[in-house]
ZAMI-280519 format. One record per residue (C-alpha): x, y, z; residue in three letters. Coordinates in steps of 0.02 Angstrom, whole numbers, padded with zeros to 5 digits, always signed. Layout:
N
XYZAla;...
//
This chain:
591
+05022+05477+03007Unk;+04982+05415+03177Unk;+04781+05411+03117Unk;+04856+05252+02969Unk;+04962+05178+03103Unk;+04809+05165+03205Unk;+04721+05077+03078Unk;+04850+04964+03032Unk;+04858+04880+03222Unk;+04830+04705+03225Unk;+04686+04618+03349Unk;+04833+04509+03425Unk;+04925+04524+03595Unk;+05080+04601+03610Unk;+05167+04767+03686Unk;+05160+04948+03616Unk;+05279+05069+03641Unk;+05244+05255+03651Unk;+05374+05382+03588Unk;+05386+05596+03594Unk;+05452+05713+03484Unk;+05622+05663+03523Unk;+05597+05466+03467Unk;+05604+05434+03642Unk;+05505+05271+03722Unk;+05411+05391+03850Unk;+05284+05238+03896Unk;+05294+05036+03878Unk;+05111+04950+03897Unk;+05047+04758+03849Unk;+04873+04706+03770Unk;+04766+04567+03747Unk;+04730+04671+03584Unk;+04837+04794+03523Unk;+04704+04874+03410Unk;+04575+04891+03555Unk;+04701+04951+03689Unk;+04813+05076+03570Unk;+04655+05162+03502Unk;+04598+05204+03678Unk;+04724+05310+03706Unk;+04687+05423+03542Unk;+04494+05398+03559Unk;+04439+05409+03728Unk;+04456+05556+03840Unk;+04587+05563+03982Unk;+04617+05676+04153Unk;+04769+05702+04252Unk;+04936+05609+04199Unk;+04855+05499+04086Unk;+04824+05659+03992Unk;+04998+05710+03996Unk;+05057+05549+03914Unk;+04934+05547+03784Unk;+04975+05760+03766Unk;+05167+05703+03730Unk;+05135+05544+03624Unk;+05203+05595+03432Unk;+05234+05396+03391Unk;+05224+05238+03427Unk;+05291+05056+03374Unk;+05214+04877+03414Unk;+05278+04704+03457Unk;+05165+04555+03414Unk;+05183+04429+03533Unk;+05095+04227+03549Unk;+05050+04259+03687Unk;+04956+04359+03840Unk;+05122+04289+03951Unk;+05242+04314+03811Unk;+05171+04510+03804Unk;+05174+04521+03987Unk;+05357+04451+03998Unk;+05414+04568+03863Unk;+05339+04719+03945Unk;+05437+04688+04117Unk;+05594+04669+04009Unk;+05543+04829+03890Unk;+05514+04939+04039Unk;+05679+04881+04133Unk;+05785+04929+03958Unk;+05717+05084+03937Unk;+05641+05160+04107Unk;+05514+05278+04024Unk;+05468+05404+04145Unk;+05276+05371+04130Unk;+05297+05187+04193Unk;+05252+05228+04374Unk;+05224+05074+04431Unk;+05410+05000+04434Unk;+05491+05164+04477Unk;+05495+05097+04666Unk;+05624+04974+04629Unk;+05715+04967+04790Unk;+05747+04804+04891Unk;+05696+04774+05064Unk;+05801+04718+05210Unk;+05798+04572+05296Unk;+05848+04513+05470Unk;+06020+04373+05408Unk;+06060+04261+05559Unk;+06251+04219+05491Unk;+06298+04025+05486Unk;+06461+04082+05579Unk;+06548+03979+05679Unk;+06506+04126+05784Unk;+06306+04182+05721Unk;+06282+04387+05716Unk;+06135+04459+05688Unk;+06137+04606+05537Unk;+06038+04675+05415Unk;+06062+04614+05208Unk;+05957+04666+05068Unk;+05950+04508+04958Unk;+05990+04604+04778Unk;+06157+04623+04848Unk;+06207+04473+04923Unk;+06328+04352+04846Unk;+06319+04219+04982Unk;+06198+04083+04955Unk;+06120+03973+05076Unk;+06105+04101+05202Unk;+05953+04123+05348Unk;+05843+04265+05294Unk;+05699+04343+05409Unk;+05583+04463+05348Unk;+05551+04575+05235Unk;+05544+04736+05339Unk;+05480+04874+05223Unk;+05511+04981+05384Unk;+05702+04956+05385Unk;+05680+05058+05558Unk;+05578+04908+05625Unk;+05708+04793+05566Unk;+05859+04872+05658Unk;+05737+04891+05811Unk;+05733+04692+05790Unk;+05916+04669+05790Unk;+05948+04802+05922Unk;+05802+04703+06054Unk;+05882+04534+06016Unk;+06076+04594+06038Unk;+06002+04647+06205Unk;+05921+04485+06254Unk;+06034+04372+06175Unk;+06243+04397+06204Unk;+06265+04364+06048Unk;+06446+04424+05947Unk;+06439+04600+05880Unk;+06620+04618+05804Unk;+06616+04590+05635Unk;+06788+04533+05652Unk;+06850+04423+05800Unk;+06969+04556+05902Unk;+07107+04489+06032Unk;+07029+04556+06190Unk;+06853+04566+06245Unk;+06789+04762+06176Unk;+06622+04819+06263Unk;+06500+04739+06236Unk;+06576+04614+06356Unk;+06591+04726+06504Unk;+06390+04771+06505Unk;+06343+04583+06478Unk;+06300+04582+06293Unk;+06434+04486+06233Unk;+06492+04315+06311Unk;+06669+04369+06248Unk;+06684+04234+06108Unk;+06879+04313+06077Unk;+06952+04251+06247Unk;+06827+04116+06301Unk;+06763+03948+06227Unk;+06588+03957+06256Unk;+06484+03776+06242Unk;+06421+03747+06061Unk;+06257+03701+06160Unk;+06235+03868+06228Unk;+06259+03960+06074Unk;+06132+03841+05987Unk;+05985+03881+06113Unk;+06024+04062+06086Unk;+05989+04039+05892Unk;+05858+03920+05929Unk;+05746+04056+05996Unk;+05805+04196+05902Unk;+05743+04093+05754Unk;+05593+04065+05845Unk;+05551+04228+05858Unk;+05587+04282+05705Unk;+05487+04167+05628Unk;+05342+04242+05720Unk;+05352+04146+05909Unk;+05371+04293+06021Unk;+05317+04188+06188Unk;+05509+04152+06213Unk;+05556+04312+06215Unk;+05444+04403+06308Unk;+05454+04285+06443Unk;+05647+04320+06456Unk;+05583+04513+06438Unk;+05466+04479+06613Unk;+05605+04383+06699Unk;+05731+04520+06672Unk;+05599+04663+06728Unk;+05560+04561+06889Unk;+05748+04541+06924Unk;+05780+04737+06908Unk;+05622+04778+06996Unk;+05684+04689+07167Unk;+05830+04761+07158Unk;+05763+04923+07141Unk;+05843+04975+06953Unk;+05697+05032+06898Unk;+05784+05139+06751Unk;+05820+04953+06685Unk;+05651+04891+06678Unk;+05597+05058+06615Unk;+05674+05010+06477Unk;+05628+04825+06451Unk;+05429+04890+06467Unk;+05486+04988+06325Unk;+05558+04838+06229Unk;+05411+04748+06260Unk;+05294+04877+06205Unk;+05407+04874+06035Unk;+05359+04710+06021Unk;+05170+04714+06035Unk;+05159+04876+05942Unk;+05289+04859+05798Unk;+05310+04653+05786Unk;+05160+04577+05856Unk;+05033+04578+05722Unk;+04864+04509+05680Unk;+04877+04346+05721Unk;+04797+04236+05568Unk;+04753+04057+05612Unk;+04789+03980+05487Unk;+04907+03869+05593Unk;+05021+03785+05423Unk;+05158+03906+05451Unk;+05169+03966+05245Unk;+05251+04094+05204Unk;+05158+04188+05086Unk;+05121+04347+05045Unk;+04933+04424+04994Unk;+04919+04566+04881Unk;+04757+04695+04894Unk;+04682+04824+04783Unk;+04560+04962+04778Unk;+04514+05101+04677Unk;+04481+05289+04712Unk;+04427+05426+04579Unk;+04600+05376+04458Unk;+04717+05309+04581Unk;+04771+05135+04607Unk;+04799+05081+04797Unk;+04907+04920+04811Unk;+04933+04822+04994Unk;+05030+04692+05021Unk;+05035+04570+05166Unk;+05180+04481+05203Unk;+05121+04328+05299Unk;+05277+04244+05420Unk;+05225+04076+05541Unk;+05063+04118+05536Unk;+05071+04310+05582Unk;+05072+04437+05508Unk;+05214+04541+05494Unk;+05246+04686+05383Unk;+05147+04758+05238Unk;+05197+04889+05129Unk;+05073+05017+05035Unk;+05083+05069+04871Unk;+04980+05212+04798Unk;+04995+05270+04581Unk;+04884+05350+04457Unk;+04787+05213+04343Unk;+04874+05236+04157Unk;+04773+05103+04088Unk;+04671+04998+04198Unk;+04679+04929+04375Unk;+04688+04722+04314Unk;+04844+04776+04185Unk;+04937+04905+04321Unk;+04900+04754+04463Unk;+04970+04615+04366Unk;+05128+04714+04303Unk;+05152+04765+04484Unk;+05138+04573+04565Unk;+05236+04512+04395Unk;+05366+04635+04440Unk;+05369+04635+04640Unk;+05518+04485+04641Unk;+05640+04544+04536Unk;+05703+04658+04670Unk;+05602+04677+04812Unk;+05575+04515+04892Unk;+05636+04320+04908Unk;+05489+04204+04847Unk;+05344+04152+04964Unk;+05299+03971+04958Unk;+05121+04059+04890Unk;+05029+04207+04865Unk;+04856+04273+04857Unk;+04787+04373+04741Unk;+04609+04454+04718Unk;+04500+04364+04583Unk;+04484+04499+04457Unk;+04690+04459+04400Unk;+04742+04280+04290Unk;+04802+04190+04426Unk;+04877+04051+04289Unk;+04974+04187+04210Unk;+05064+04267+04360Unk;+05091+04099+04391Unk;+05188+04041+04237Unk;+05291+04222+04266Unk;+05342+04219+04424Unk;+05354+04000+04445Unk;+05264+04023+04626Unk;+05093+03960+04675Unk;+04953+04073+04658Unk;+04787+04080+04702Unk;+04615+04168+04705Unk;+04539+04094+04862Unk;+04347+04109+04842Unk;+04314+04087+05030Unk;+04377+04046+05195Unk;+04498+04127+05292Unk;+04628+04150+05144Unk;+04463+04243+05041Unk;+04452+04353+05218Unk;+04632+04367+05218Unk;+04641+04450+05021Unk;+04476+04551+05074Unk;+04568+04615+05249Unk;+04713+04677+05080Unk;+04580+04769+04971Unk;+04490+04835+05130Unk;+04687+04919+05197Unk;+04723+04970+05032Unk;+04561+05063+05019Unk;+04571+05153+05189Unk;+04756+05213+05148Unk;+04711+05247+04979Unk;+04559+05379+05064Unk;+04659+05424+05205Unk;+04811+05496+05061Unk;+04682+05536+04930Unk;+04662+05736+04948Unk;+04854+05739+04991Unk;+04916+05636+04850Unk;+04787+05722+04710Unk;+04831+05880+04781Unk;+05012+05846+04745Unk;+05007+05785+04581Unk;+04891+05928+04533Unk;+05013+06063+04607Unk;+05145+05944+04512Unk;+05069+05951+04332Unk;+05038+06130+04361Unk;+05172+06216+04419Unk;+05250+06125+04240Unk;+05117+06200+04149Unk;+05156+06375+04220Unk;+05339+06340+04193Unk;+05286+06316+04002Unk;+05186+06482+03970Unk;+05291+06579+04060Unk;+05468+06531+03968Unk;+05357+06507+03818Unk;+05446+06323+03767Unk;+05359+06158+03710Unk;+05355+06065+03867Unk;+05431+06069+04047Unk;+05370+05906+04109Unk;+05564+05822+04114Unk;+05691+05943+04191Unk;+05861+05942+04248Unk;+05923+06042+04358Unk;+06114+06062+04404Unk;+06215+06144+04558Unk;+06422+06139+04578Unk;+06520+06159+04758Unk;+06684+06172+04789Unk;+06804+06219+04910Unk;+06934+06354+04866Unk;+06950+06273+04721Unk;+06966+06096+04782Unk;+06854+05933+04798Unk;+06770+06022+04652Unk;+06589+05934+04598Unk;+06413+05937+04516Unk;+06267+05860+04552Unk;+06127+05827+04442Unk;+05928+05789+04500Unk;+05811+05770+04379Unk;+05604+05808+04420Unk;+05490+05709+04295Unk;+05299+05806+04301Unk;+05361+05907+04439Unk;+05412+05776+04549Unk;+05599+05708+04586Unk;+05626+05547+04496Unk;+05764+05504+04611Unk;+05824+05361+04488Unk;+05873+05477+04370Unk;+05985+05586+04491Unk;+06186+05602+04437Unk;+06352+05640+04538Unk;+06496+05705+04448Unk;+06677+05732+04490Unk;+06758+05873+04431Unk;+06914+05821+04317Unk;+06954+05986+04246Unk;+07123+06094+04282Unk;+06994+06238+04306Unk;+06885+06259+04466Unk;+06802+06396+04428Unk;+06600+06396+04413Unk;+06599+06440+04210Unk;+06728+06280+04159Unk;+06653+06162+04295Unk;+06460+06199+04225Unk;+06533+06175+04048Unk;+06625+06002+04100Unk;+06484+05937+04174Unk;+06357+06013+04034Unk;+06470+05912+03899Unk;+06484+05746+03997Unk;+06287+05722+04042Unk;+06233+05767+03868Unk;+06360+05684+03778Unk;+06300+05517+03869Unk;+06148+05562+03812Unk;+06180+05583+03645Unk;+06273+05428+03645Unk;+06168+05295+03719Unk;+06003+05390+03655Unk;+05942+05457+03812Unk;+05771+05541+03848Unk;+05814+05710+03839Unk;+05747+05835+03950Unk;+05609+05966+03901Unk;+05715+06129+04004Unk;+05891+06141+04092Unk;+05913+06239+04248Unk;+06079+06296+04322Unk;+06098+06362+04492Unk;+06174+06529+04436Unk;+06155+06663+04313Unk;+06235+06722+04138Unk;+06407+06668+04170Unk;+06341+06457+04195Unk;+06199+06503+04067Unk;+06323+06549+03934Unk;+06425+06411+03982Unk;+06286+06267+03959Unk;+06246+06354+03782Unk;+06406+06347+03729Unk;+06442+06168+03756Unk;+06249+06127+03681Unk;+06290+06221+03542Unk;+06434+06110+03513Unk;+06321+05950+03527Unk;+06199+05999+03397Unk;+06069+06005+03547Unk;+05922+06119+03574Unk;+05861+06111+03747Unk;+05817+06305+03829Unk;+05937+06343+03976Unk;+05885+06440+04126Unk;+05966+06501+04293Unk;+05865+06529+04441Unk;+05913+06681+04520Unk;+05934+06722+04714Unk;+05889+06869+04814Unk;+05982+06910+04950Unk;+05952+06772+05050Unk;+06015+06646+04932Unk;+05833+06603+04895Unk;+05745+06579+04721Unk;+05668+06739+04688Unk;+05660+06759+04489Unk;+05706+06653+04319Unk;+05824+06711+04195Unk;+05813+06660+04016Unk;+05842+06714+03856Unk;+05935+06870+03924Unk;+05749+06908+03998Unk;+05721+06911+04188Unk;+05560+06836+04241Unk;+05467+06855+04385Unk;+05381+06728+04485Unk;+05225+06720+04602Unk;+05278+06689+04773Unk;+05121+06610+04805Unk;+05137+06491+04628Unk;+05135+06309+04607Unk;+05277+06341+04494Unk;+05385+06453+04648Unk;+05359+06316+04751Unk;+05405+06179+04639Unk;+05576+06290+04594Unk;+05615+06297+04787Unk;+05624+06119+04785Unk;+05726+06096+04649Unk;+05828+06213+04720Unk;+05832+06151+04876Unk;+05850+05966+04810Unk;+05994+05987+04699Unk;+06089+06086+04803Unk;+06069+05953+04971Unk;+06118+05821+04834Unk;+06269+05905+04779Unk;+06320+05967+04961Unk;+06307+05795+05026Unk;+06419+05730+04866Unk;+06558+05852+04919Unk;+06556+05832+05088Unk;+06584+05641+05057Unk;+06725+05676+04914Unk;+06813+05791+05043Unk;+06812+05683+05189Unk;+06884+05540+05086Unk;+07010+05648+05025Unk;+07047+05721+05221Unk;+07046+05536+05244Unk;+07167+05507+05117Unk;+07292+05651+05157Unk;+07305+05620+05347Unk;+07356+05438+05282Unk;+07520+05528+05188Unk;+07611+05563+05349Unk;+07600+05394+05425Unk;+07756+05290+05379Unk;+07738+05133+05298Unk;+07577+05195+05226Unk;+07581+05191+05028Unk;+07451+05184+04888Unk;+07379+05018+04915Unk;+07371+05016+05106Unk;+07280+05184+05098Unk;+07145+05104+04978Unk;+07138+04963+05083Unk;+07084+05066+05236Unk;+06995+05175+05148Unk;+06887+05027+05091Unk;+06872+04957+05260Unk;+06843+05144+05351Unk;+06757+05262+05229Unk;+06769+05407+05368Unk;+06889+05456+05480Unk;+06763+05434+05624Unk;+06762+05251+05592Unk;+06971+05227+05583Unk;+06976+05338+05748Unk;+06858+05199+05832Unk;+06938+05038+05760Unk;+07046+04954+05899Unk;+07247+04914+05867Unk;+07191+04716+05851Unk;+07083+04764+05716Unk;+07200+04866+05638Unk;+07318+04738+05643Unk;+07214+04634+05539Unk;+07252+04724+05373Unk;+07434+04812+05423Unk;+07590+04763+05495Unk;+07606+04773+05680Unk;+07706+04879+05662Unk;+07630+05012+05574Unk;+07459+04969+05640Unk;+07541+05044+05800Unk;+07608+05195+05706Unk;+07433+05242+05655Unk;+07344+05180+05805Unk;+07454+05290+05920Unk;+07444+05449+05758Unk;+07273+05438+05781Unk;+07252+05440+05955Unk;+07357+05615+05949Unk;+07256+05665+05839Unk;+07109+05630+05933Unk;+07160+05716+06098Unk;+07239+05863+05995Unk;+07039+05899+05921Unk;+06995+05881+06124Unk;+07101+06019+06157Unk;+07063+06143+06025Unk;
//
């Protein structure tokens, strides 16, 4: 069948769709020309995941589009829908933070990740693909600059006042002038002038050298080191002050090594590194990635740079931004300075990342002879924890070619009258697979539970009852609540210490159970949270929701000042818990 649909392809562009067994859309590409690009994959010989897709393709459908932009469009859109688990390239989907400088009456400095804001107009600074470099940022220019740090305005000045980081905005009215030159020069530097701030940063050291605080300009020479190490980049003099960011390729026996530049006043910033397996070819996987690159990650440059073997009119007309190849220059220099960092990475990682992948593929392969089943290249693994029968949950992590494919991981809370192990694994067995009988889900090739018969038997039963056949096994723990064998089928099976495949079980051990522990521990502190909140008077349903939205731990009601409280209860109450807390506070002091 597939050898007629093969023939039957059209020489026009469009998008192809690859599908398993199961019907399942495992992989989403685009082509100039569908006949050329779909008969590669059946005709030409493949290594490494590549050769996994192609191993697992059973199907496949076609779209026939006007256009090379019209298939390009339609693939983004395709591979957001269904999120097949061999479309690499967009599995890194999260958004960076940026540096906000709030138009506040009152400016603060935080950190905002633009996918979630809902504020428009606002003053963003960055990106910082290193959110550690970002916070860095804020915490050197709180230092510098007394700027306010309460999110909301208290009554009394808190402490930031006291050690001279705060000008006390709550109790004083501090010149509009003043507060201006602060934000002058914060945006300054965070537009890429450092000058300002450094000089502040020699001023302050001199001061505390004469008189003799040397501790204190220990610690500005550390500041300042930040800054020339973390912020102060490669200076490019280009001296327009565009914002634009330059993407860089290279390739390296099968992998793909993306760099991007992110180009702020005239310095350089940030970059961020991206390293995949090629699953077609570098031009397709490099425009996807650049076509893709705004819908999450980034706010628009004025321009970017691209290298000169991509369409620079097409990623134009997708992402409406200018684009160019630059064929010399210092913008040519800057794109080869890209390809040049993206091939040194890309080297540096290489034996690493091909080592991983390799381990990755074959620890699934062992998986497969050993159990003697189709396929273990998708797996989900499960773990439960509760506490004497309480704050009962599951968690669910799912490892797609032996690696975790974090997007795919699941929480559940445990509804059921029953806390036992059996009736939660059978709960939470029904509920994931139900979805995914429902809304057509890739299923997954194996199921592991973290226990033996009894949670085996209980996963069966509630399969059974779906009409689904996926093998179940348990991983079973020696002594030292480590994974020692695999039971399935009523069979126990032994496993290689020294195997890919033990290794690649100790993580999904490990991972599911740190995903479900950390679950729990937030479900039970909430729910401490929410109990404590039943002896204070006054306190009903919809106060308790409303601090438990405002303070999601106890630690962070304990530290909230009366005034604040005040803000969202009665003052009269407010003092109830204010004082309750306090108690409870010097009662924990004294145990």
């Amino acid at each position: 069948m597939l050898n007629e649909k093969l023939q039957l392809l059209p020489n026009k562009p469009g998008c192809y769709l690859m599908k398993d067994k199961n019907g399942i859309i495992i992989y989403v590409g685009k082509a100039k020309n569908l006949k050329n690009r779909v008969n590669s994959y059946f005709k030409s010989s493949h290594t490494g995941k590549t050769a996994v897709l192609v191993s697992n393709i059973t199907d496949f459908e076609y779209i026939i589009t006007n256009s090379e932009l019209e298939s390009l469009l339609l693939e983004i859109n395709l591979i957001k829908e269904h999120s097949p688990k061999y479309n690499i390239l967009l599995k890194d989907d999260k958004s960076y933070p940026y540096i906000e400088l709030t138009d506040e009456k009152v400016p603060r400095l935080i950190i905002v990740r633009p996918n979630k804001l809902k504020r428009k107009n606002v003053k963003l600074y960055g990106p910082y693909p290193n959110v550690t470099a970002a916070r860095k940022t804020i915490e050197l220019l709180n230092r510098l600059y007394p700027l306010r740090k309460c999110v909301n305005m208290p009554k009394k000045e808190c402490l930031y006042y006291h050690i001279g980081e705060c000008l006390g905005y709550c109790i004083h009215n501090i010149d509009d002038d003043k507060k201006r030159m602060m934000t002058d020069e914060i945006t300054r530097f965070l537009k890429g002038d450092d000058s300002v701030v450094l000089d502040k940063i020699n001023r302050k050291m001199e001061e505390c050298i004469q008189k003799l605080n040397f501790e204190k300009a220990k610690e500005l020479k550390e500041l300042k080191e930040f800054i020339s190490i973390t912020l102060r980049r490669q200076l490019i003099d280009l001296n327009d002050n565009v914002d634009r960011d330059i993407f860089g390729y290279a390739i390296y026996k099968g992998y793909l090594s993306i760099q991007v530049l992110f180009l702020r006043g005239g310095k350089l910033v940030e970059r961020k590194s991206s390293i995949y397996p090629i699953i077609t070819d570098e031009v397709e996987d490099l425009t996807l990635y650049i076509s893709s690159f705004y819908d999450k990650n980034n706010i628009k440059p004025k321009e970017i740079l691209i290298p000169d073997i991509l369409d620079d009119t097409l990623i134009n007309q997708v992402l409406n931004i200018n684009v160019y190849k630059p064929k010399k220059g210092k913008k040519k220099e800057l794109v080869e300075m890209a390809n040049k960092n993206a091939l040194n990475i890309l080297k540096e990682k290489f034996e690493l990342i091909k080592k991983n992948d390799e381990n990755a593929l074959n620890a699934c392969i062992e998986l497969k002879n050993l159990l003697n089943i189709s396929s273990a290249n998708k797996i989900e693994a499960f773990d439960n924890s509760h506490l004497f029968g309480t704050y009962s949950v599951s968690g669910m992590v799912t490892f797609t070619l032996g690696l975790p494919d974090k997007n795919n991981y699941r929480k559940y809370k445990i509804t059921s009258e029953h806390h036992d192990d059996f009736h939660i694994m059978k709960e939470v067995i029904y509920r994931r697979y139900y979805r995914v009988l429902m809304d057509n889900l890739e299923r997954p090739d194996l199921i592991i539970v973290d226990g033996g018969k009894a949670q085996i038997t209980a996963a069966e039963e509630v399969l059974s009852s779906l009409n689904l056949d996926i093998p179940i096994c348990g991983l079973v723990k020696n002594d030292k609540h480590r994974t020692s064998n695999i039971l399935y089928n009523n069979k126990i099976y032994e496993i290689d210490k020294t195997s890919n495949l033990f290794h690649m079980l100790e993580r999904i051990q490990d991972e599911v159970h740190n995903y479900t522990i950390r679950y729990h521990k937030d479900i039970r502190s909430k729910g401490a949270f929410s109990s404590l909140l039943d002896d204070i008077p006054g306190i009903g349903e919809k106060r308790k929701n409303t601090l438990l939205k405002k303070y999601s731990s106890m630690k962070k009601m304990k530290e909230a000042s009366l005034e604040e409280l005040k803000e969202i209860l009665p003052d009269d109450i407010a003092y109830n818990l204010y004082e309750f807390l306090r108690n409870d506070e010097d009662e924990s002091r004294n145990i």
